[in-house]
Structure formats: structure tokens, C-alpha cells
Biopython code that builds the backbone (N, CA, C, O; Angstrom):
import numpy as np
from Bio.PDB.StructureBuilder import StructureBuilder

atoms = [
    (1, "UNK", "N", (8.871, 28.211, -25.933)),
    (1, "UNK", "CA", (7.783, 28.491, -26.841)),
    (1, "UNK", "C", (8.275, 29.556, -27.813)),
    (1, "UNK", "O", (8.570, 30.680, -27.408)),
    (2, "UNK", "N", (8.380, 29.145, -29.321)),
    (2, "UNK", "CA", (8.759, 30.153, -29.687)),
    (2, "UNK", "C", (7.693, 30.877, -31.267)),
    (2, "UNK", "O", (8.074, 31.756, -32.040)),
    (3, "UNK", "N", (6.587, 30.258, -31.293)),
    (3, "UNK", "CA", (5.166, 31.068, -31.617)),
    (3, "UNK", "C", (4.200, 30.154, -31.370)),
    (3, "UNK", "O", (4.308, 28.931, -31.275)),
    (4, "UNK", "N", (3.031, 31.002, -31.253)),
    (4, "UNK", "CA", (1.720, 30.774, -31.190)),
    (4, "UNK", "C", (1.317, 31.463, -32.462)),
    (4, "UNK", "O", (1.625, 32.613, -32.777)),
    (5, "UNK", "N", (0.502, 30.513, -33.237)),
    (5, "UNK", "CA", (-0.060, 31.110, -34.756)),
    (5, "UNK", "C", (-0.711, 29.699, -35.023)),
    (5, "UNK", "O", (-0.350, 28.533, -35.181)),
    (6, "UNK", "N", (-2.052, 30.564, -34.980)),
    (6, "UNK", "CA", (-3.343, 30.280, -35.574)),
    (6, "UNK", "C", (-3.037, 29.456, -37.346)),
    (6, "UNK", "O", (-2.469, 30.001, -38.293)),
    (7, "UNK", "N", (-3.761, 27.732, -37.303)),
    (7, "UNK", "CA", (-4.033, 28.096, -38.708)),
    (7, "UNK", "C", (-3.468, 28.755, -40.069)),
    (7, "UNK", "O", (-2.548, 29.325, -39.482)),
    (8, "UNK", "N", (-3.350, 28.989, -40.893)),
    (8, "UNK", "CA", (-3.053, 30.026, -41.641)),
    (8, "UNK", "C", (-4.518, 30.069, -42.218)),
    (8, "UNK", "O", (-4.822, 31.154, -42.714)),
    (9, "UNK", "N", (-5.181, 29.392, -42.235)),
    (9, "UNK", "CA", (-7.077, 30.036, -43.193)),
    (9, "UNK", "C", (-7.904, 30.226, -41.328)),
    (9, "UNK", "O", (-9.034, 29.890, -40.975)),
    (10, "UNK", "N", (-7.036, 30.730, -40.692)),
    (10, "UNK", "CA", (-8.241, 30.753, -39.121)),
    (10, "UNK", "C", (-9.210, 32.029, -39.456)),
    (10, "UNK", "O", (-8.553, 33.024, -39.762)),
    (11, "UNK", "N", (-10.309, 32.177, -39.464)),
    (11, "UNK", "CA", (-11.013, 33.244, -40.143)),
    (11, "UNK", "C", (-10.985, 34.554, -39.630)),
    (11, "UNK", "O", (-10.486, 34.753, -38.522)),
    (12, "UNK", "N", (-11.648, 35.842, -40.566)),
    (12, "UNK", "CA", (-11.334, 36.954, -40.163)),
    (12, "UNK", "C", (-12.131, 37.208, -38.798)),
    (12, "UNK", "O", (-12.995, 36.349, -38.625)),
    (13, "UNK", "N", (-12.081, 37.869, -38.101)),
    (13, "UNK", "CA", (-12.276, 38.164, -37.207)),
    (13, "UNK", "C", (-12.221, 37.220, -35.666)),
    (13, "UNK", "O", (-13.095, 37.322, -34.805)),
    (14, "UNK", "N", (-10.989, 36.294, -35.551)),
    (14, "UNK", "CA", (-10.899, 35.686, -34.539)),
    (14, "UNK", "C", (-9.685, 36.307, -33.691)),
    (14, "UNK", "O", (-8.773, 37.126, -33.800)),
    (15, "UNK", "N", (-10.332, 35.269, -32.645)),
    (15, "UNK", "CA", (-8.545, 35.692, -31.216)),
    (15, "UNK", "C", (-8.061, 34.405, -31.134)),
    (15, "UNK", "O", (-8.585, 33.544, -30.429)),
    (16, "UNK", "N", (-7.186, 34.249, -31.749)),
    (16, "UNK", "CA", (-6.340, 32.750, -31.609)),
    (16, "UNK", "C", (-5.797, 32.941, -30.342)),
    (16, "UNK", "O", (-5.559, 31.799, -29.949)),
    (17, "UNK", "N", (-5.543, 33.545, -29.680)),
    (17, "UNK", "CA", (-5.251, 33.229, -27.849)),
    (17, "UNK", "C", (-5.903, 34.235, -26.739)),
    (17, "UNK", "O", (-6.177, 35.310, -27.274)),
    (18, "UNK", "N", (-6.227, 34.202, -25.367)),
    (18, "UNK", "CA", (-6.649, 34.664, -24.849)),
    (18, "UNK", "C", (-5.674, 35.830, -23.734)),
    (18, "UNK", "O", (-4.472, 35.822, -24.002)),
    (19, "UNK", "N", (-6.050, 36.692, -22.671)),
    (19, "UNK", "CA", (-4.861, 37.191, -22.770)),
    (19, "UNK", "C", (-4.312, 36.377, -21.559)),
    (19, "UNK", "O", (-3.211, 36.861, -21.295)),
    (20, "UNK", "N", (-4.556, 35.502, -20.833)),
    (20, "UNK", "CA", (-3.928, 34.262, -20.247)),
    (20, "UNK", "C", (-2.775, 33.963, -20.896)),
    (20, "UNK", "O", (-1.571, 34.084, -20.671)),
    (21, "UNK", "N", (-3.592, 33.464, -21.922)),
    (21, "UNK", "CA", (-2.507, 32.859, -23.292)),
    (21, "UNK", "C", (-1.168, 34.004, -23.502)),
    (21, "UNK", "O", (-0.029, 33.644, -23.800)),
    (22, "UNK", "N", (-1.645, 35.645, -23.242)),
    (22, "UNK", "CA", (-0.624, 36.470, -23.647)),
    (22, "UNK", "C", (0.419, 36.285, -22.579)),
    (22, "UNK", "O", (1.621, 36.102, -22.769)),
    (23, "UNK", "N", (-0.140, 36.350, -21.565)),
    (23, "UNK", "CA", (0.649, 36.117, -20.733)),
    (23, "UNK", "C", (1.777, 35.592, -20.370)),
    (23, "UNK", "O", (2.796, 36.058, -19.861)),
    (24, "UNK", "N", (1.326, 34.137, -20.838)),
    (24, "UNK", "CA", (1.953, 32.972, -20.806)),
    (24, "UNK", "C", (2.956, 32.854, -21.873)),
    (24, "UNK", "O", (4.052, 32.311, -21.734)),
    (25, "UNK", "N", (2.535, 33.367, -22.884)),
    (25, "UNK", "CA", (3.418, 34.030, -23.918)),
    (25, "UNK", "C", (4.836, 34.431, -23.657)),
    (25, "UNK", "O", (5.911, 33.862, -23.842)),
    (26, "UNK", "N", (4.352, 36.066, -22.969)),
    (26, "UNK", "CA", (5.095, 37.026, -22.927)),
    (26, "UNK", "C", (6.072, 36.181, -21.642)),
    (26, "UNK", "O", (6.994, 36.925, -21.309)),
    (27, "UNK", "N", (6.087, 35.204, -21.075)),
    (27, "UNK", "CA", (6.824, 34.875, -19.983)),
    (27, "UNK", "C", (7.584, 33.717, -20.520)),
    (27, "UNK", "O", (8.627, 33.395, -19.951)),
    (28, "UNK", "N", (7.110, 32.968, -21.704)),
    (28, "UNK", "CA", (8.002, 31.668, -22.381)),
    (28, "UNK", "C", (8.624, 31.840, -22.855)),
    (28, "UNK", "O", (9.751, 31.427, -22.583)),
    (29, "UNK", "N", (8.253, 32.915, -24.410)),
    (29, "UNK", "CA", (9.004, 32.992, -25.701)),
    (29, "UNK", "C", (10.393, 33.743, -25.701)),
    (29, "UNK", "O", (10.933, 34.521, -24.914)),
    (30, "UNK", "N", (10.686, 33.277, -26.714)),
    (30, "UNK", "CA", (12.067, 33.752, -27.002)),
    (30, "UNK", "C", (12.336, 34.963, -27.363)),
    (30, "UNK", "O", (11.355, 35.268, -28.041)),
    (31, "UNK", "N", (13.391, 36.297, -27.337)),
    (31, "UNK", "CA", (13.572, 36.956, -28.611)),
    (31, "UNK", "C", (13.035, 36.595, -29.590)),
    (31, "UNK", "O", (12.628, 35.436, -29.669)),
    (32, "UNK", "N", (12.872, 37.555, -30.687)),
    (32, "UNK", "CA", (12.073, 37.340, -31.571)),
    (32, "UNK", "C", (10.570, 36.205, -31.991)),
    (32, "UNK", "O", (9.920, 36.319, -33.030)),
    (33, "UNK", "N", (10.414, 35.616, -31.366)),
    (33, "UNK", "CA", (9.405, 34.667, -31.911)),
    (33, "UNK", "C", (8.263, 35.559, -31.558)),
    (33, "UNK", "O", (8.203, 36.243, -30.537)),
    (34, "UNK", "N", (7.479, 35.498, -32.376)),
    (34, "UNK", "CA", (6.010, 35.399, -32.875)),
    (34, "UNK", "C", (4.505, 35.561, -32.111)),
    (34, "UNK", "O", (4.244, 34.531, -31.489)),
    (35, "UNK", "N", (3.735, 36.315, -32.031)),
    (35, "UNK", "CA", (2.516, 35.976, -31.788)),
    (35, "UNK", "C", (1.112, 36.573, -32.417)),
    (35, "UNK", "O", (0.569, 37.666, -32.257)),
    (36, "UNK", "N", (0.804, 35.606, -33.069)),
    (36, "UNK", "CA", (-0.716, 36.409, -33.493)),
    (36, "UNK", "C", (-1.729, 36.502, -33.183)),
    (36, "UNK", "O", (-2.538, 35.581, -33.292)),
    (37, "UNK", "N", (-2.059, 37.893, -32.595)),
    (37, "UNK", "CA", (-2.976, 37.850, -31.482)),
    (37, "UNK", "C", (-4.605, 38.356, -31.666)),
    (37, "UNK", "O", (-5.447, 38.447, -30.773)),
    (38, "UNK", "N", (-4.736, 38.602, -32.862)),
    (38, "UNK", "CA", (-6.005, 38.892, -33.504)),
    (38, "UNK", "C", (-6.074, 38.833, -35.184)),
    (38, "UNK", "O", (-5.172, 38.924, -36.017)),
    (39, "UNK", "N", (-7.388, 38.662, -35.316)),
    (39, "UNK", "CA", (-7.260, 39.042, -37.004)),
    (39, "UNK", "C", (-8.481, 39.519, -37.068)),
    (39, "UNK", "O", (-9.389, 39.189, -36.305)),
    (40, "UNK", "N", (-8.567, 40.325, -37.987)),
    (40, "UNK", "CA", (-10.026, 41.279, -38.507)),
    (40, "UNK", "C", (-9.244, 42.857, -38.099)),
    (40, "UNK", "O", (-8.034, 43.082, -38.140)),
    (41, "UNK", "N", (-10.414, 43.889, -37.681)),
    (41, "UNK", "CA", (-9.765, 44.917, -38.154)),
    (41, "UNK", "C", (-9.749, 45.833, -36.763)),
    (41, "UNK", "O", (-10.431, 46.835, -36.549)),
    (42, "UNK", "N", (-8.835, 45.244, -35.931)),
    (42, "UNK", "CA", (-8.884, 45.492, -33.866)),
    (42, "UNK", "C", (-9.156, 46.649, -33.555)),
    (42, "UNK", "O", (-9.205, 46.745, -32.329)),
    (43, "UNK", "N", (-9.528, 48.367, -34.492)),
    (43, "UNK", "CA", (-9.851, 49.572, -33.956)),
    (43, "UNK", "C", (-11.107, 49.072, -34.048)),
    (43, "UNK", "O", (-11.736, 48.640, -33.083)),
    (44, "UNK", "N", (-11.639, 49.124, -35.556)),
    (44, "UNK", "CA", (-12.715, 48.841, -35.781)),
    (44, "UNK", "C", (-13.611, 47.335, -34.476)),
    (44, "UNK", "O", (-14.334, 47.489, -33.492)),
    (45, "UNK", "N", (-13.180, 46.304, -35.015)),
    (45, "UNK", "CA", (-13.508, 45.431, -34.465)),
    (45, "UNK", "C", (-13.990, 45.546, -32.515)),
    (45, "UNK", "O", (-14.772, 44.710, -32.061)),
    (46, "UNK", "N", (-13.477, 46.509, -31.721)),
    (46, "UNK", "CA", (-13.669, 46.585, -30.538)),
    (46, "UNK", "C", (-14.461, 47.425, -30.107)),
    (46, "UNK", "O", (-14.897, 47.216, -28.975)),
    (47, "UNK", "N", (-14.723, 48.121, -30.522)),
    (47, "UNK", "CA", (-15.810, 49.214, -30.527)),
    (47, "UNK", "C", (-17.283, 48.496, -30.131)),
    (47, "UNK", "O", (-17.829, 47.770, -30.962)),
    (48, "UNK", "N", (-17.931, 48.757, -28.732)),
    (48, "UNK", "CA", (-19.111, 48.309, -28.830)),
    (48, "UNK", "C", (-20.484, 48.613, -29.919)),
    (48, "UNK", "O", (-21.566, 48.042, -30.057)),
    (49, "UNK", "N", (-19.902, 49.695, -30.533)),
    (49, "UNK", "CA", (-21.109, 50.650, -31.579)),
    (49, "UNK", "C", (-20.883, 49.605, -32.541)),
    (49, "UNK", "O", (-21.998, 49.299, -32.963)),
    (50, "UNK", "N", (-20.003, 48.904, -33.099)),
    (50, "UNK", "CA", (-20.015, 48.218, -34.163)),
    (50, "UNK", "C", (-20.932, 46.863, -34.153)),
    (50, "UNK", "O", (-21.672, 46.742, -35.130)),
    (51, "UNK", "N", (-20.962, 46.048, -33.373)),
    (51, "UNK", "CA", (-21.452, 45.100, -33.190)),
    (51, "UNK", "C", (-21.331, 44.056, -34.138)),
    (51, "UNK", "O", (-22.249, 43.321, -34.499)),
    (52, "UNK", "N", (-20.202, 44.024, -34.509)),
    (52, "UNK", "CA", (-19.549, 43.008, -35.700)),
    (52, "UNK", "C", (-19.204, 41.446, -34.324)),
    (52, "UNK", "O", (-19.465, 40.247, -34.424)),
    (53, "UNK", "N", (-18.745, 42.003, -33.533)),
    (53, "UNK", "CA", (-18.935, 41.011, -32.201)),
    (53, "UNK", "C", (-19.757, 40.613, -31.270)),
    (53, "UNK", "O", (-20.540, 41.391, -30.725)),
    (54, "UNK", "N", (-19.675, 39.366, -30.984)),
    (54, "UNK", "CA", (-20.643, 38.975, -29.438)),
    (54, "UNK", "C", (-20.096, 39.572, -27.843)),
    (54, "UNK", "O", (-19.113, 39.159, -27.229)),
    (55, "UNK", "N", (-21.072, 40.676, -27.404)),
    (55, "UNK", "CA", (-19.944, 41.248, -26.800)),
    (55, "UNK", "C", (-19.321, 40.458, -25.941)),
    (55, "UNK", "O", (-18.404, 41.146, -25.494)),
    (56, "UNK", "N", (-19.283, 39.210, -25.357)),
    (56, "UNK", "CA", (-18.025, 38.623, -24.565)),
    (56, "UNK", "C", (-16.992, 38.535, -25.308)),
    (56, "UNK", "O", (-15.836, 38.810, -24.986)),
    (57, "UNK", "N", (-17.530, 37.991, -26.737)),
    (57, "UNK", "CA", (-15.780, 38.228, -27.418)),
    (57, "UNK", "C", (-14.725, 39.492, -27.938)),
    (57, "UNK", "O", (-13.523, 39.629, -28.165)),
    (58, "UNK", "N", (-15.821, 40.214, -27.969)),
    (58, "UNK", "CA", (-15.609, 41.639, -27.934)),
    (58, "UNK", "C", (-15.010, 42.359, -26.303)),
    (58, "UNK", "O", (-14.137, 43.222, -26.395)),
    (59, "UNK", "N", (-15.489, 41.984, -24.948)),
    (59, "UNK", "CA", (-14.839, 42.434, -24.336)),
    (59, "UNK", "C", (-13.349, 41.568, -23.980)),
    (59, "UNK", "O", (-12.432, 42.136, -23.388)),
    (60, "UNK", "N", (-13.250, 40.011, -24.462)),
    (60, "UNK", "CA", (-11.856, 39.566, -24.542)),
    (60, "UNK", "C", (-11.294, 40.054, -25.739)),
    (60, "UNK", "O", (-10.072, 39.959, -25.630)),
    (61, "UNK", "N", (-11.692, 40.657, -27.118)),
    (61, "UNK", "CA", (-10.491, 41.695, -27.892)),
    (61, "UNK", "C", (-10.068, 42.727, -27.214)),
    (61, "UNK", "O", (-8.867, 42.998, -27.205)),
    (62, "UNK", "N", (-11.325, 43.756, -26.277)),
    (62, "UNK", "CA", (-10.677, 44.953, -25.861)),
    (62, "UNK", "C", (-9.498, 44.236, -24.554)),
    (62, "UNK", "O", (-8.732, 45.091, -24.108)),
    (63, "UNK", "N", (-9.328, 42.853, -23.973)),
    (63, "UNK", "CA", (-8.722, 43.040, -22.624)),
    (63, "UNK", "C", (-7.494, 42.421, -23.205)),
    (63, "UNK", "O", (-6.429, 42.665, -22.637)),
    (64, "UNK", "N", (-7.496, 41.463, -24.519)),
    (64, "UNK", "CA", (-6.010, 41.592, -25.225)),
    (64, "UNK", "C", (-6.109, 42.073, -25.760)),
    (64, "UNK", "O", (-6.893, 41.351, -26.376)),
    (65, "UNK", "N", (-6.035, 43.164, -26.517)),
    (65, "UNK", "CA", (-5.320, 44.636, -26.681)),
    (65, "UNK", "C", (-4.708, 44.990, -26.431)),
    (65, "UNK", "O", (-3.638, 45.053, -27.038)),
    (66, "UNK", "N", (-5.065, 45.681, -24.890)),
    (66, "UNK", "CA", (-4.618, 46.112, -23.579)),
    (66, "UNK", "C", (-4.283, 45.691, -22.944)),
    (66, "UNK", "O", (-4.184, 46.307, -21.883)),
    (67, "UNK", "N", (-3.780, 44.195, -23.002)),
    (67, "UNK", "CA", (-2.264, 43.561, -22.981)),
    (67, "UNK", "C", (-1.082, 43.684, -23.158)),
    (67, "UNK", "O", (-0.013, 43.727, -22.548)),
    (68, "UNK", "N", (-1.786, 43.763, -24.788)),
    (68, "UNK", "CA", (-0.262, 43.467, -25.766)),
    (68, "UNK", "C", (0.093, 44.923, -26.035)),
    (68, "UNK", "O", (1.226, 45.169, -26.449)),
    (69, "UNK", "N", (-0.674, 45.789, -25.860)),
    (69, "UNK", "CA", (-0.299, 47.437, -25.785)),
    (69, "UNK", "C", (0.438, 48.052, -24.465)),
    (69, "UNK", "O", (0.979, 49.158, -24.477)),
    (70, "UNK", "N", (0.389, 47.175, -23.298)),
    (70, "UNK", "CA", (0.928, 47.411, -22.340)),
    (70, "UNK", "C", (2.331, 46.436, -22.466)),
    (70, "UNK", "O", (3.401, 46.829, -22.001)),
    (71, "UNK", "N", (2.240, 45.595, -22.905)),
    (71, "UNK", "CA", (3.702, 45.026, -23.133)),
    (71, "UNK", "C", (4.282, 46.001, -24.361)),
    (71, "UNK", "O", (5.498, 46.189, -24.395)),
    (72, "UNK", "N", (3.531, 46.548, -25.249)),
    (72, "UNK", "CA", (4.450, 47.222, -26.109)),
    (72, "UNK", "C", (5.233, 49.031, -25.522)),
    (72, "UNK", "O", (6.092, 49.745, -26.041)),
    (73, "UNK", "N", (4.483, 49.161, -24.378)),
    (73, "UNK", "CA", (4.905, 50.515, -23.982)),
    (73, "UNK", "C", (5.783, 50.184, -23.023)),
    (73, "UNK", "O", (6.491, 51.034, -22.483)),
    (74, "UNK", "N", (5.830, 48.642, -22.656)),
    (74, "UNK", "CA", (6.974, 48.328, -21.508)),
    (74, "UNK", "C", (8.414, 47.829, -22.197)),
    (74, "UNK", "O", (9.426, 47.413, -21.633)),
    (75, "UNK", "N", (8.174, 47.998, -23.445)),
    (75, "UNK", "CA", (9.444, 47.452, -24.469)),
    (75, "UNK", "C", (9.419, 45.898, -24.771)),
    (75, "UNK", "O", (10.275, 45.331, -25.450)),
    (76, "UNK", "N", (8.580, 45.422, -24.316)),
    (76, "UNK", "CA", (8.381, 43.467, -24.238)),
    (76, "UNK", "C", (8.692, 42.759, -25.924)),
    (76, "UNK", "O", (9.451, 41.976, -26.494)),
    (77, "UNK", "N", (7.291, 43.837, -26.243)),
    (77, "UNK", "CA", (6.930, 43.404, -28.131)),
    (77, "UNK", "C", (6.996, 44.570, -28.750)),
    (77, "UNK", "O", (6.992, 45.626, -28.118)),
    (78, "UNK", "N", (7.074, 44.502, -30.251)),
    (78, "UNK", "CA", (7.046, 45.006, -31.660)),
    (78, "UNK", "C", (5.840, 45.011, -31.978)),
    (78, "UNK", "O", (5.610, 43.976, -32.603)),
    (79, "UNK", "N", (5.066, 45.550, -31.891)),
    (79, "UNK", "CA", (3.533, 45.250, -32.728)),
    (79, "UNK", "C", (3.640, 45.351, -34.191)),
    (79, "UNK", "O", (4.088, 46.472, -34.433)),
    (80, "UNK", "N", (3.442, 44.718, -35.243)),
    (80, "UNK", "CA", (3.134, 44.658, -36.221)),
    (80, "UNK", "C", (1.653, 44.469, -37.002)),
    (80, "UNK", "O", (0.806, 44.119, -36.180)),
    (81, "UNK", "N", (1.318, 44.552, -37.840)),
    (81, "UNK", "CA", (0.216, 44.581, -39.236)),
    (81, "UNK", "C", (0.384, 43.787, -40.536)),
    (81, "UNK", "O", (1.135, 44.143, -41.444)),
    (82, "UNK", "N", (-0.551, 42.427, -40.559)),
    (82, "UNK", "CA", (-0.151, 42.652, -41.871)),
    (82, "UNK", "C", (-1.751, 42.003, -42.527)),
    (82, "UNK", "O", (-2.683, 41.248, -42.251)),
    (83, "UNK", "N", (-1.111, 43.146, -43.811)),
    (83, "UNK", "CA", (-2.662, 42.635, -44.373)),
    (83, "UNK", "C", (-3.038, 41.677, -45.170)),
    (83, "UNK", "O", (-2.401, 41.195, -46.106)),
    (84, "UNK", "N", (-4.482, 41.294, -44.647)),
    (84, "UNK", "CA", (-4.685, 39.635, -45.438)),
    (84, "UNK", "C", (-5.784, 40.406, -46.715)),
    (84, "UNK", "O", (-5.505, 40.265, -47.906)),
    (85, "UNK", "N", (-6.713, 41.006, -46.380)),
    (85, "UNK", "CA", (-7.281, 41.643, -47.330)),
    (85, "UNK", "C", (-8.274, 42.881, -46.995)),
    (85, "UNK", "O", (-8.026, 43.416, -45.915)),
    (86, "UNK", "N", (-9.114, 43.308, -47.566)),
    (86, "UNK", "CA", (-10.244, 44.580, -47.064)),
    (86, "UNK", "C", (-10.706, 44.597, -46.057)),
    (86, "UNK", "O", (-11.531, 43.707, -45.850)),
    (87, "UNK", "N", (-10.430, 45.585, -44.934)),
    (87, "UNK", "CA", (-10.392, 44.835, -43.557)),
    (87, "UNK", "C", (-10.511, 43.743, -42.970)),
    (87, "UNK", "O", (-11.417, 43.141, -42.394)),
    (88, "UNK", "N", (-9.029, 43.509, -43.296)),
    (88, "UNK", "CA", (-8.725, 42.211, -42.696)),
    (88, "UNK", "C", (-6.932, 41.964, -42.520)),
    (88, "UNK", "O", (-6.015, 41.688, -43.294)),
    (89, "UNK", "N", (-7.080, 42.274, -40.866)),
    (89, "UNK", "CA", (-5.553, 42.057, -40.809)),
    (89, "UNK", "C", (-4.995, 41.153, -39.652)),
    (89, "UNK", "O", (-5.596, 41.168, -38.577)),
    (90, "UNK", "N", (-3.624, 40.187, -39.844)),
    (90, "UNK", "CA", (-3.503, 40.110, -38.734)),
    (90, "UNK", "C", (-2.515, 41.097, -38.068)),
    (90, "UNK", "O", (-1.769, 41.929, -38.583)),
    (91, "UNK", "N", (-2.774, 40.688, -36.479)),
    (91, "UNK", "CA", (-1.969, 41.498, -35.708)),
    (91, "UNK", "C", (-1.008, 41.022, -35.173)),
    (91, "UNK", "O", (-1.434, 39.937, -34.775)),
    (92, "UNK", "N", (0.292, 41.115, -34.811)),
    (92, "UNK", "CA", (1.724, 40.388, -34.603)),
    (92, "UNK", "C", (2.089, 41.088, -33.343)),
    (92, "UNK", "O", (1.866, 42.252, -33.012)),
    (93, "UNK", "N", (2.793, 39.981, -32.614)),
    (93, "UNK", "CA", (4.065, 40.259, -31.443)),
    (93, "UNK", "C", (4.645, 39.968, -31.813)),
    (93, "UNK", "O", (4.490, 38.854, -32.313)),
    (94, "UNK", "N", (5.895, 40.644, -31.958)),
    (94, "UNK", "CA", (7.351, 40.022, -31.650)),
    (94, "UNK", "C", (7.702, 40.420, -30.649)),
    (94, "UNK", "O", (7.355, 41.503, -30.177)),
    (95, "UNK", "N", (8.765, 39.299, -29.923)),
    (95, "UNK", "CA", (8.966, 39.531, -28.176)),
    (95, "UNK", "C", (10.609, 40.179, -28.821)),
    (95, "UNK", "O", (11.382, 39.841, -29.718)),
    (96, "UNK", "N", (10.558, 41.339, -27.711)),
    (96, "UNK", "CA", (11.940, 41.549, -27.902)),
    (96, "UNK", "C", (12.918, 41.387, -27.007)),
    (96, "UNK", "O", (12.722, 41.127, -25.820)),
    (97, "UNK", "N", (14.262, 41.568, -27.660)),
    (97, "UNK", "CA", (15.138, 41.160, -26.612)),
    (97, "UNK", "C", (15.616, 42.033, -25.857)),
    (97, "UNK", "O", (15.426, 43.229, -26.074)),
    (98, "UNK", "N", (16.409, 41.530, -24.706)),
    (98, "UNK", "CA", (16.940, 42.464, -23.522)),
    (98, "UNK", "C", (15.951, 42.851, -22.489)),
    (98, "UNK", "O", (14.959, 42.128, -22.584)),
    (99, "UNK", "N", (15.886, 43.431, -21.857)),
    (99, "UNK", "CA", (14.757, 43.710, -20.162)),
    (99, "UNK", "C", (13.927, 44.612, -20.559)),
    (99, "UNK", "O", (14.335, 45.384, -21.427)),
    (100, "UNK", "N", (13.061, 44.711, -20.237)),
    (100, "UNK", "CA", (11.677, 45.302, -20.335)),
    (100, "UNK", "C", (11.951, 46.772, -19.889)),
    (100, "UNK", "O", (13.105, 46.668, -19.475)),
    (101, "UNK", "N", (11.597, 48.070, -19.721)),
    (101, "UNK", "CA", (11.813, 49.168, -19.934)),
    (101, "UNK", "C", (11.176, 49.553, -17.875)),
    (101, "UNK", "O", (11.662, 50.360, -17.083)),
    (102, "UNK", "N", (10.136, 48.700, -17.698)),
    (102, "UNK", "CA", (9.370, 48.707, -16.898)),
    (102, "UNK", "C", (10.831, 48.022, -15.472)),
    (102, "UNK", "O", (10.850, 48.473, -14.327)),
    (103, "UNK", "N", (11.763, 47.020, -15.939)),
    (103, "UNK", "CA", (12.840, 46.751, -14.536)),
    (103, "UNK", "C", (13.706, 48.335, -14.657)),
    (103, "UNK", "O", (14.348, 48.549, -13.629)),
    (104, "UNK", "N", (13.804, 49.218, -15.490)),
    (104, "UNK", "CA", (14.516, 49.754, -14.941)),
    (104, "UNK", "C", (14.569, 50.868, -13.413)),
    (104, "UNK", "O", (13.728, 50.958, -12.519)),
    (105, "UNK", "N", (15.724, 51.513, -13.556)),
    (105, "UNK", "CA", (15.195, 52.297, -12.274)),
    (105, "UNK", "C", (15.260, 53.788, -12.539)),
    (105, "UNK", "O", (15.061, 54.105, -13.712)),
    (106, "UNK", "N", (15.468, 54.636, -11.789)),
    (106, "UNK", "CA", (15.500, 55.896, -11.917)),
    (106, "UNK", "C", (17.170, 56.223, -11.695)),
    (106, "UNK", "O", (17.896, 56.123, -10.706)),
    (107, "UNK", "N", (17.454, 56.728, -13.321)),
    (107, "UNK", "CA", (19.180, 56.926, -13.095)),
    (107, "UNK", "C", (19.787, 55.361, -13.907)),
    (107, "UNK", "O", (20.917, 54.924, -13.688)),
    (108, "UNK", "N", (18.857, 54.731, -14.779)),
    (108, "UNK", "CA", (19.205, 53.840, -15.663)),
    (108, "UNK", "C", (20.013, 52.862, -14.502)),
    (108, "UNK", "O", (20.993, 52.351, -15.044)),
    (109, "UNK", "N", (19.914, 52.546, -13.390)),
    (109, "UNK", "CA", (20.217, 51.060, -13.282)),
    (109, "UNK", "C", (19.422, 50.012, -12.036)),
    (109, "UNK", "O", (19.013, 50.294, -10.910)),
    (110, "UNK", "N", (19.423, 49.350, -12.429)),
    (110, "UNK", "CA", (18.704, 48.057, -11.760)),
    (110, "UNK", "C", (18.837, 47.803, -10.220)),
    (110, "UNK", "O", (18.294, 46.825, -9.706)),
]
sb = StructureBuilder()
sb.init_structure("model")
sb.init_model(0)
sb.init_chain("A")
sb.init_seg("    ")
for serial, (resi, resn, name, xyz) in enumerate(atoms, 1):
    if name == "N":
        sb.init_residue(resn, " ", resi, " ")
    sb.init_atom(name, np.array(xyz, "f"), 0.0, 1.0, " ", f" {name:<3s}", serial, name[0])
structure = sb.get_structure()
């Protein structure tokens, strides 16, 4: 698998995958390939005060998030931004290469 991407007109504020889907992702893809894992504006957008969401879909933005933020502190993905227009962005994985930060050991080896 080497992206998952929505459409290119998929509208603002959707989740083109679930975090199943991230999952499944983060365990197929290649180096570098691709994932876009939200669009609209994900600080804003998750916030229950806002109510720009239904909160079930709102609590599946906050639980991929906190996915793809936990793969990014384990070295997995690149998070990226890019903007489509006035709040409105999508949000990007890139899977990276080499082992995850999370196999290593204490004293750098395996």
C-alpha cells in the first residue's frame, strides 16, 4: 500500500480513514508513501466547544489524531500541512524509513 488519499474535491472537514485504517496503514506502507488523514482545521475542528462536528465524528478526529501523533513521536511519520484554503487544510503522513524509535533499547541497540 503505498497511499491512501481521499478524492481530491473530498470536502472540508472530513476523515478519509479511520484510525483502524491508520493502523493498517502504518503496518503496509512503504517509506515514503502518503496518508491523508483529515481535512478542515484538526486544533480547531476537535474541540468539543466548537461544535462544527457530530460528536461521534468528532470523537473519531480526536482518536486519529492521537494516532498519528503517537506514530509521529515514535519516528513512524512526518506530519505535514497543506493548505487548501481559509481554514482549510489537509493533514499528511509520510511513513518513514528505518525502525521506529519505540524498537530501540537502552544503550542504542536492539
Amino acid at each position: 500500500m503505498t497511499a491512501i488519499s481521499p478524492h481530491p474535491d473530498f470536502p472540508a472537514r472530513s476523515l478519509p480513514v479511520d484510525e483502524n485504517g491508520i493502523c493498517d496503514w502504518l503496518a503496509d506502507a512503504t517509506p515514503g508513501a502518503t496518508l491523508i488523514y483529515y481535512r478542515g482545521h484538526l486544533g480547531h475542528d476537535r474541540m468539543p466547544s466548537t461544535k462544527v462536528l457530530p460528536e461521534v465524528l468528532r470523537r473519531q478526529v480526536v482518536d486519529v489524531a492521537t494516532r498519528i501523533q503517537q506514530a509521529a513521536e515514535a519516528e513512524r511519520v512526518f506530519l505535514l500541512q497543506r493548505r487548501n484554503g481559509d481554514d482549510d487544510f489537509s493533514y499528511l503522513a509520510i511513513k518513514a524509513a528505518g525502525h521506529p524509535r519505540s524498537s530501540i533499547t537502552r544503550g542504542g541497540r536492539r
